[in-house]
C-alpha positions in Angstrom: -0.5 25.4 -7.1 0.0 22.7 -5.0 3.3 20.5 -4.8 2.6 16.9 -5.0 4.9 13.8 -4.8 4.4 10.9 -6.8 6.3 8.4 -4.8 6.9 4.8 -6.1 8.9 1.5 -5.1 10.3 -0.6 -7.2 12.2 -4.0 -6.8 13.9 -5.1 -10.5 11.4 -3.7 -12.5 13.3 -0.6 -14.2 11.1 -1.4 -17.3 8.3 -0.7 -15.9 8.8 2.6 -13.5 10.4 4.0 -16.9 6.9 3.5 -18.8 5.3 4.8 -15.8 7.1 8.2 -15.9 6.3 8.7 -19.3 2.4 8.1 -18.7 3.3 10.3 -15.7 4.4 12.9 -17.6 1.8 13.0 -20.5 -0.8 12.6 -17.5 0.0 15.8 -15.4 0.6 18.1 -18.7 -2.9 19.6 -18.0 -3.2 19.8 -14.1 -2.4 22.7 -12.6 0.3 21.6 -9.4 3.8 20.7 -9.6 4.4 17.2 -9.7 7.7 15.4 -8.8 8.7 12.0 -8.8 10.4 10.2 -5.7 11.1 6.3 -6.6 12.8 4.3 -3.6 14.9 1.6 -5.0 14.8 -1.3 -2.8 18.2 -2.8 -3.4 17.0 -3.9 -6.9 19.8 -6.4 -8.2 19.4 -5.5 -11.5 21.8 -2.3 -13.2 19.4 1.0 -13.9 19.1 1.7 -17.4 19.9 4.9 -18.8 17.3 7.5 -19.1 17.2 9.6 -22.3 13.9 10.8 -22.3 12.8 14.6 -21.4 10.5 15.2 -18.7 9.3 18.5 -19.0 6.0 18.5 -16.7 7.9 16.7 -14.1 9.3 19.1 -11.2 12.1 16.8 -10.6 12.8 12.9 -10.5 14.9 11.4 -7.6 15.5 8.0 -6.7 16.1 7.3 -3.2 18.5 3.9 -3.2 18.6 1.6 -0.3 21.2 -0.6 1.3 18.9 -3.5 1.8 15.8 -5.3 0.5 12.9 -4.3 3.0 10.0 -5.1 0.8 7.0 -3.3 -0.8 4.8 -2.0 2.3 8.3 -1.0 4.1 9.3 1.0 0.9 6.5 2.9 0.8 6.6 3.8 4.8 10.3 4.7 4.0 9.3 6.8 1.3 6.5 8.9 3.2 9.5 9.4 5.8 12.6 10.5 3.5 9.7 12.5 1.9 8.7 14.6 5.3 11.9 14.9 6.1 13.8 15.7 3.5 11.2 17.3 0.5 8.6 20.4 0.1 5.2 18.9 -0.4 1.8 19.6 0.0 0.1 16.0 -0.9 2.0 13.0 -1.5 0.4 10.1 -3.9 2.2 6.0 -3.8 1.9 4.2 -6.5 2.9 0.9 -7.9 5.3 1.0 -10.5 4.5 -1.9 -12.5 1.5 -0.2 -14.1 -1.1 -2.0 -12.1 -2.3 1.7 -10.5 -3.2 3.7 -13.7 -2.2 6.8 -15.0 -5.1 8.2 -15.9 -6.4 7.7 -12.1 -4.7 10.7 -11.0 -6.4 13.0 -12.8 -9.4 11.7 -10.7 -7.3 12.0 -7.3 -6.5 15.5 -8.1 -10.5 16.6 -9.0 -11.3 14.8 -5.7 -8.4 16.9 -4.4 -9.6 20.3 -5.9 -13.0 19.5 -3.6 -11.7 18.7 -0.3 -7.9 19.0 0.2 -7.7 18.3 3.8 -8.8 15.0 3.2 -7.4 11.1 2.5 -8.3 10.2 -1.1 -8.5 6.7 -1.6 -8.5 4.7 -4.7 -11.5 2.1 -4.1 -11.3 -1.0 -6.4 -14.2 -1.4 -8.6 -12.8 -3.8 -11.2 -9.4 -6.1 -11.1 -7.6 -7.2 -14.2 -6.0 -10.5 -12.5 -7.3 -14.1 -12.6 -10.4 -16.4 -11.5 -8.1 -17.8 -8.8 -6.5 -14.4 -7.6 -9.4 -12.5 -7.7 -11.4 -15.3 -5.8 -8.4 -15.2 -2.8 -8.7 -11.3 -3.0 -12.4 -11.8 -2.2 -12.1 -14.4 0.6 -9.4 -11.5 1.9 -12.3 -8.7 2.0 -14.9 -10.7 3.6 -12.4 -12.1 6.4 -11.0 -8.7 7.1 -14.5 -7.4 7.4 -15.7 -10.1 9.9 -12.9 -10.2 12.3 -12.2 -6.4 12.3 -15.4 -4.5 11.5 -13.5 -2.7 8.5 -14.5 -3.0 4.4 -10.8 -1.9 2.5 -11.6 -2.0 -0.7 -8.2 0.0 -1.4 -4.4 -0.1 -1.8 -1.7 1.9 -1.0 -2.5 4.2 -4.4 -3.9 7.0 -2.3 -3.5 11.0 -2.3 -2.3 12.3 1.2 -2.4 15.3 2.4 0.7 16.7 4.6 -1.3 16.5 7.9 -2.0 12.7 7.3 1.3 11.9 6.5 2.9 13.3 9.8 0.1 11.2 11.5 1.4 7.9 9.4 5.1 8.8 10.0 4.0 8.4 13.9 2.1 5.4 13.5 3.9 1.8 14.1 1.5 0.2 11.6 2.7 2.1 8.8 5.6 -0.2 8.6 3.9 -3.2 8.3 0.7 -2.1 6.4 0.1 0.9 4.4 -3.6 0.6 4.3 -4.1 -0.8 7.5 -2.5 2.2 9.1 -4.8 4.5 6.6 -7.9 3.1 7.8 -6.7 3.5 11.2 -6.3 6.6 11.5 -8.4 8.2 9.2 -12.5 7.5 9.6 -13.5 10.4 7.1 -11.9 9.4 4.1 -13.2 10.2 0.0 -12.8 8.5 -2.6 -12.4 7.4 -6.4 -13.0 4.6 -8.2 -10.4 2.7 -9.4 -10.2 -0.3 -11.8 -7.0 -2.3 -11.5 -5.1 -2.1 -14.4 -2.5 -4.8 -15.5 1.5 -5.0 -15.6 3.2 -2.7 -18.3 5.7 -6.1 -18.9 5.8 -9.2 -17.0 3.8 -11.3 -14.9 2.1 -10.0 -11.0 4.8 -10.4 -8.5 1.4 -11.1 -6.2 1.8 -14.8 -5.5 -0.9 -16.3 -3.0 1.5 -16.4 -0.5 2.1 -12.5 -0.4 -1.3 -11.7 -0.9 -1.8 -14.2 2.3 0.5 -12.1 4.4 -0.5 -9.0 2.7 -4.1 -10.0 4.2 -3.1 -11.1 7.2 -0.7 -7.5 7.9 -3.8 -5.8 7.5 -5.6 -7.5 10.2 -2.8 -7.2 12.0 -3.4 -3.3 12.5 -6.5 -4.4 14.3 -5.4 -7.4 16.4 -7.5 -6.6 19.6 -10.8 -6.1 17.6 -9.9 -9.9 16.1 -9.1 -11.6 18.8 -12.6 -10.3 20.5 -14.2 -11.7 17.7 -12.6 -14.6 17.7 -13.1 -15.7 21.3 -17.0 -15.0 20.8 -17.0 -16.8 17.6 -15.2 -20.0 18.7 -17.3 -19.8 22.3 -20.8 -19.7 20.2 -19.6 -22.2 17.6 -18.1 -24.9 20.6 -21.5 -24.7 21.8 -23.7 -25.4 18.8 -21.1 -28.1 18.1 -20.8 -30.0 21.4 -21.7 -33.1 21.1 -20.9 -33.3 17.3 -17.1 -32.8 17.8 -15.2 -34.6 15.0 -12.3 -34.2 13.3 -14.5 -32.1 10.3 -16.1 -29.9 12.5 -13.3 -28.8 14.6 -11.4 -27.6 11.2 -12.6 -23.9 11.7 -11.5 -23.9 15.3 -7.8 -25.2 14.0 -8.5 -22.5 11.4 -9.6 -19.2 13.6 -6.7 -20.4 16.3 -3.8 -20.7 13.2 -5.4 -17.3 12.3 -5.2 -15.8 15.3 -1.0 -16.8 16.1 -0.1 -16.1 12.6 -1.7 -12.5 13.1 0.0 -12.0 16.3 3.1 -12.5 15.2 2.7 -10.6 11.6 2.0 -7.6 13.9 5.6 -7.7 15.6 6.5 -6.2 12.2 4.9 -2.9 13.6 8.4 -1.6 14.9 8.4 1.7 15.4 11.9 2.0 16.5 12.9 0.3 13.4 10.3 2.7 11.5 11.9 5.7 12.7 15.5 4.9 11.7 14.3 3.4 8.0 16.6 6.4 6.4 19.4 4.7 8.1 19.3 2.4 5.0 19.4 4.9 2.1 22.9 4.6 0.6 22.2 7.4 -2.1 19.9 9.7 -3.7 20.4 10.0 -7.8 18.8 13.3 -9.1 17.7 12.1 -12.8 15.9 16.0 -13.6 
């Protein structure tokens, strides 16, 4: 029986993480590991409600709360760190807590599990729940990711690691900028699921376009050297079927791929590995619910 942590941020959305532990805990009642819950509070502004409910399939349910906001990706790479160092695990699996990873999913993570266990298990999206717009921009994301870095991420951060990978992410300076970035990274032989986006327990998608922008843009980050190749050869062959034509239209994807290329530059500063290792340094408490 194998331990596995269920670890998931959450920023004001109480409502939400509750639901989620109960589909949790209705979801694991058949799978034979022991499942534990580690939720890192990331200096939520609103008061925790009071839990009365029994979780009887759950190992135990800690939340880890922090001093000050850090965002999402930062939570998670927090998380995988409080986790090693602090907690007995064999795989650990993120989540969202907002309901947009479903349930029912980890059932299929643990299956792929039961086949190979020394392997990342990634959740691929086949199907998204969002908007014309959203999903449109989440499109233009995959294909520009794959052009200037060579690499197709079709996932998120709701993945099953394995204890070996997650001392390899701990050590890795992208983790703390981009979750899947660093996964992708470091890990070429990777299985998967698929996995259909599901949509928000209660609420709208705290994805606006700018954070899916940045969210891009971190993830190409991890790969900086590949894009800035790419882009050299790309503006040096389109300059040269353009000269002679240059106007103020067709120099729009030079303005473009250089605005690109600074704005990814200075997202990857946010790989700080010295601030990566001292993240526990911002834990103010731990509350044991079970």
């Amino acid at each position: 029986m194998s331990k596995i942590k269920v670890l998931i941020p959450i920023y004001n959305d109480w409502k939400s993480a509750f639901k989620l532990l109960e589909d949790i805990e209705l979801q694991v009642n058949d799978l034979n590991h022991e499942f534990s819950i580690i939720i890192v509070n990331d200096c939520s502004t609103e008061e925790r409600p009071i839990n009365d409910f029994n979780f009887n399939n759950l190992k135990s349910i800690k939340i880890v709360n922090m001093k000050r906001n850090k965002g999402h990706a930062r939570c998670n790479a927090s998380g995988l760190r409080y986790i090693a160092e602090h907690e007995e695990y064999d795989y650990i699996i993120p989540m969202d807590g907002d309901g947009e990873d479903r349930v029912e999913e980890i059932t299929l993570l643990i299956d792929k599990v039961n086949d190979y266990p020394d392997k990342v298990i990634t959740a691929n999206r086949v199907k998204r729940s969002e908007g014309f717009f959203f999903k449109f921009c989440y499109l233009l994301h995959k294909y520009l990711t794959f052009i200037f870095t060579g690499q197709s991420i079709k996932f998120g951060n709701f993945i099953c690691l394995p204890k070996f990978a997650v001392n390899k992410m701990i050590k890795e300076k992208a983790t703390w900028s981009s979750f899947s970035g660093a996964v992708v990274k470091l890990f070429n032989d990777r299985k998967s699921i698929p996995s259909i986006r599901g949509k928000r327990f209660f609420g709208p998608s705290k994805m606006s376009f700018i954070n899916l922008l940045k969210h891009s843009l971190s993830i190409i980050a991890v790969f900086k050297i590949t894009l800035l190749i790419r882009s050299i050869f790309f503006l040096i062959a389109y300059l040269f079927l353009v000269i002679g034509k240059i106007s103020v239209i067709t120099l729009i994807p030079v303005i473009g791929i250089i605005i690109m290329m600074f704005s990814v530059i200075i997202l990857s500063k946010r790989e700080n590995m010295s601030e990566f290792e001292n993240s526990l340094e911002n834990i103010n408490s731990v509350d044991l619910l079970k």
